[in-house]
C-alpha positions as CSV (number, residue, x, y, z in Angstrom):
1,X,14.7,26.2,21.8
2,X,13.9,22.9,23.3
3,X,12.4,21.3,20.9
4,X,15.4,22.4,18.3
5,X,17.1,20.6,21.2
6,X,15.3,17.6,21.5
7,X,15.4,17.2,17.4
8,X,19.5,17.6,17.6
9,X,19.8,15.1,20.4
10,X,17.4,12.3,18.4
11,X,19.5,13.1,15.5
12,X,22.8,12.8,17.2
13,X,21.2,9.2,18.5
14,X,20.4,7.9,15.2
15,X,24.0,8.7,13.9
16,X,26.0,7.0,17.1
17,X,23.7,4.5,16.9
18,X,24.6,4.1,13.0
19,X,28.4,4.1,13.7
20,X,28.0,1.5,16.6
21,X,26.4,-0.8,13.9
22,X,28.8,0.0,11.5
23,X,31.9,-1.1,13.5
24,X,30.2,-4.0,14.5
25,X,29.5,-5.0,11.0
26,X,33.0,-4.0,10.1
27,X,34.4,-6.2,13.4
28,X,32.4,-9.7,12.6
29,X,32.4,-9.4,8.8
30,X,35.4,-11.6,8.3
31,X,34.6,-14.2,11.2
32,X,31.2,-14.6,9.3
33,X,32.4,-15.2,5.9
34,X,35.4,-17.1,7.3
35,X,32.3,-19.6,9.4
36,X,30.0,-19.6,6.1
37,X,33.3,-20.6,3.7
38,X,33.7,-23.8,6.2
39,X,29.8,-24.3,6.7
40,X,29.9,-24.5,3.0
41,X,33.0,-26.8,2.5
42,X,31.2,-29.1,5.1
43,X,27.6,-29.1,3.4
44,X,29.9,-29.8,0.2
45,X,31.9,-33.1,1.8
46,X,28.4,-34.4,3.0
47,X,26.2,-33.6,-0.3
48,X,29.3,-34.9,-2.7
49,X,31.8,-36.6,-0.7
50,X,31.8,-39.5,-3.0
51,X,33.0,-37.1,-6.1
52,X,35.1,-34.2,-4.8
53,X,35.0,-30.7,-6.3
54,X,37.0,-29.7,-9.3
55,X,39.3,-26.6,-9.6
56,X,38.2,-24.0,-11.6
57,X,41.7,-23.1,-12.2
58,X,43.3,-26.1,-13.6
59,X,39.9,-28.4,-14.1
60,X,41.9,-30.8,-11.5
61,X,39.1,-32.9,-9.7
62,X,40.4,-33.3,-6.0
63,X,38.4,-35.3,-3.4
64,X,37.2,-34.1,0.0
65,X,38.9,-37.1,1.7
C-alpha cells in the first residue's frame, strides 16, 4: 500500500512539475523571441550598418540609419 503510495505521489510530482514548466515556457516565449528579433536587428546594424538589409518582399534595400 505504501509503496503504491509513494509511486502515485512521485508521479503526481513529475506531472506538476511538467505543467509548472510548461506555463513558464508558454509565459516567456514571446518576451524571448521578441529580445532575440532586437538582439538580432542590433548585431545586424553593427555587422552591416554601412549597407542596410533588403526586403525580401519588394527587393527594396533600406538602411539601418
Amino acid at each position: 500500500m505504501s509503496s503504491c503510495l509513494t509511486s502515485d505521489t512521485r508521479i503526481y510530482a513529475d506531472k506538476a512539475r511538467d505543467l509548472n514548466r510548461q506555463a513558464l515556457i508558454k509565459k516567456w516565449a514571446p518576451v524571448a523571441i521578441v529580445l532575440g528579433v532586437v538582439f538580432l536587428l542590433l548585431w545586424a546594424e553593427t555587422r552591416y550598418g554601412d549597407q542596410g538589409f533588403i526586403c525580401l518582399t519588394c527587393g527594396n534595400i533600406f538602411p539601418f540609419h
